[in-house]
Structure formats: structure tokens, C-alpha cells
C-alpha positions in Angstrom: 10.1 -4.4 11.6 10.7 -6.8 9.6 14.2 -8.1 8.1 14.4 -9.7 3.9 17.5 -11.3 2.8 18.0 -10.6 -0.7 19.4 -14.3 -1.8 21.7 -12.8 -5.1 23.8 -10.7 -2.7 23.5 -11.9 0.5 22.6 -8.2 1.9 20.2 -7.8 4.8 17.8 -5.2 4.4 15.3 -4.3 6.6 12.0 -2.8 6.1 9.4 -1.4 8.1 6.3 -2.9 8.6 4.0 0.2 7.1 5.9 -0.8 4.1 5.4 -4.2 4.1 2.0 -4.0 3.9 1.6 -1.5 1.5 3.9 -3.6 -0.9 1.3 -6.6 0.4 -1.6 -4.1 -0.8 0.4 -3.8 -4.5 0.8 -7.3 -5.0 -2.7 -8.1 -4.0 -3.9 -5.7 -6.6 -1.5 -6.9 -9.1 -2.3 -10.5 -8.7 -5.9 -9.8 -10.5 -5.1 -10.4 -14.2 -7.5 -7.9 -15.6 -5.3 -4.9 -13.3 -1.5 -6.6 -14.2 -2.9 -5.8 -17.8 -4.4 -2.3 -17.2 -1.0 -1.4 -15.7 0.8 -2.5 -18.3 -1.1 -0.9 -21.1 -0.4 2.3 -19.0 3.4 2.1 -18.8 3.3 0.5 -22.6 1.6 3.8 -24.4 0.9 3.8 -28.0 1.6 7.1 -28.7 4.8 6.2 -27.1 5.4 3.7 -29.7 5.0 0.5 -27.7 8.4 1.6 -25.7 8.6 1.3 -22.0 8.1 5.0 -20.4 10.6 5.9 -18.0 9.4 7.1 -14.3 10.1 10.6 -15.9 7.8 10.6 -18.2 5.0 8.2 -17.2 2.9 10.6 -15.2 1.9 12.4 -18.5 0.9 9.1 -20.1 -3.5 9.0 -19.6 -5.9 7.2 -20.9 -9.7 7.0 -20.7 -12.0 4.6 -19.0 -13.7 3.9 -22.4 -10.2 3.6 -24.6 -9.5 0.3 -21.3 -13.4 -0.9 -21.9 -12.5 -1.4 -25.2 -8.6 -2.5 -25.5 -9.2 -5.5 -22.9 -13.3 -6.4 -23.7 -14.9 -5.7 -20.2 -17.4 -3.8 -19.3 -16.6 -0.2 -18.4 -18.1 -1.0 -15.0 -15.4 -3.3 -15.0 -12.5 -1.0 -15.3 -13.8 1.4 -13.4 -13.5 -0.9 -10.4 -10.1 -2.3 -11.2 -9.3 1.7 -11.5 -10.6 1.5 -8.6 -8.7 -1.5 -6.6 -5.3 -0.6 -8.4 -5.8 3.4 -6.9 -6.0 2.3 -3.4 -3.0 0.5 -3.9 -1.6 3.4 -4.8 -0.6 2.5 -8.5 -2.8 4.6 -10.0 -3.9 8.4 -10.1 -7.0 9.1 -11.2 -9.0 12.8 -12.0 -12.1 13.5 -13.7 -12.7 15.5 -16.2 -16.8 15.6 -16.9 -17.7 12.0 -17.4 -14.1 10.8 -18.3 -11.4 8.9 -15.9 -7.9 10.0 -16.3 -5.6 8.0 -15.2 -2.1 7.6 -15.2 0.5 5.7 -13.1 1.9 6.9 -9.6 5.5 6.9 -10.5 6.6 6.5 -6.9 4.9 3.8 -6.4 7.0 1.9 -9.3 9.6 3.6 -8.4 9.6 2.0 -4.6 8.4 -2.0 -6.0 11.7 -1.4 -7.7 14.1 -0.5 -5.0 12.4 -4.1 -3.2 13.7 -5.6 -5.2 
């Protein structure tokens, strides 16, 4: 177990150490560049008009390995493996369809990192 004192309220809140280190898992994906981006773009859609998509709506939000190769100038080797990283995090779903990615954020995973904090 371990105990966090949030400093802007004084409250104590304690938190399990499973979840400790599967928020230290998040962060450590998060603190690539390349993946804080790819994140991003995911919650940012375009055909949702640059606006931030709510936790309801963010699961049907997917984009394609290729469309990422392209936006951010890697390789699509590249962000396949930061696809990769920022699934076993648990940030990211991911499905195939033929030779296409699909991925989309895990919702309850954002949805935790904010309750943190």
C-alpha cells in the first residue's frame, strides 16, 4: 500500500500498490515523445473537428497505422512499436482488420490517470 497526499487539498489518499505500478507503466510509456503525440492525435480526431473527445465517445475514434506513419514522419515500423509500448500500458486497444491496425484509446485507462489526480 502505498499513501499520496494530494498538496491542493490536503486529502490523504491511498492507493494500492497494483495501481501504482500500472500508473508507473503509463507514465513510462508516456514519457517517449513520439507515444505523448500518438495519444494525442487519438483523443484530438479530425473528423471531430480538432475538439477534445469525451471518454464517451473516444472508443469509436480509430485510426490506421499508415494515416500515424504519415501525420508524425516515422517509419510505420515505428508506430507499430509505439502501438505497441502504449497497448501494454494499457492506453491503447488495438484490432486488425487484414493488414491494417485499429486503434483507439482505452477510455478507462484515461479515465483512472484522471481520478490520480
Amino acid at each position: 500500500m502505498t499513501i499520496l497526499r494530494n498538496m491542493s487539498n490536503s486529502e490523504i489518499q491511498i492507493i494500492e500498490k497494483k495501481q501504482v505500478e500500472k500508473f508507473s507503466r503509463i507514465f513510462k510509456a508516456l514519457s517517449n515523445p513520439h507515444r505523448l503525440k500518438i495519444l494525442l492525435e487519438l483523443t484530438h480526431c479530425s473528423t471531430c473537428e480538432g475538439n477534445f473527445i469525451t471518454s464517451m465517445g473516444i472508443d469509436q475514434v480509430e485510426n490506421c497505422q499508415q494515416d500515424f506513419a504519415k501525420k508524425l514522419g516515422l517509419a510505420p515500423s515505428t508506430i507499430s512499436h509505439h502501438f505497441k509500448e502504449l497497448r501494454q500500458a494499457g492506453l491503447l486497444k488495438i484490432k486488425r482488420e487484414g493488414k491494417n491496425l485499429i486503434v483507439s484509446v482505452n477510455t478507462e485507462a484515461i479515465t483512472s490517470m484522471k481520478a490520480l489526480f
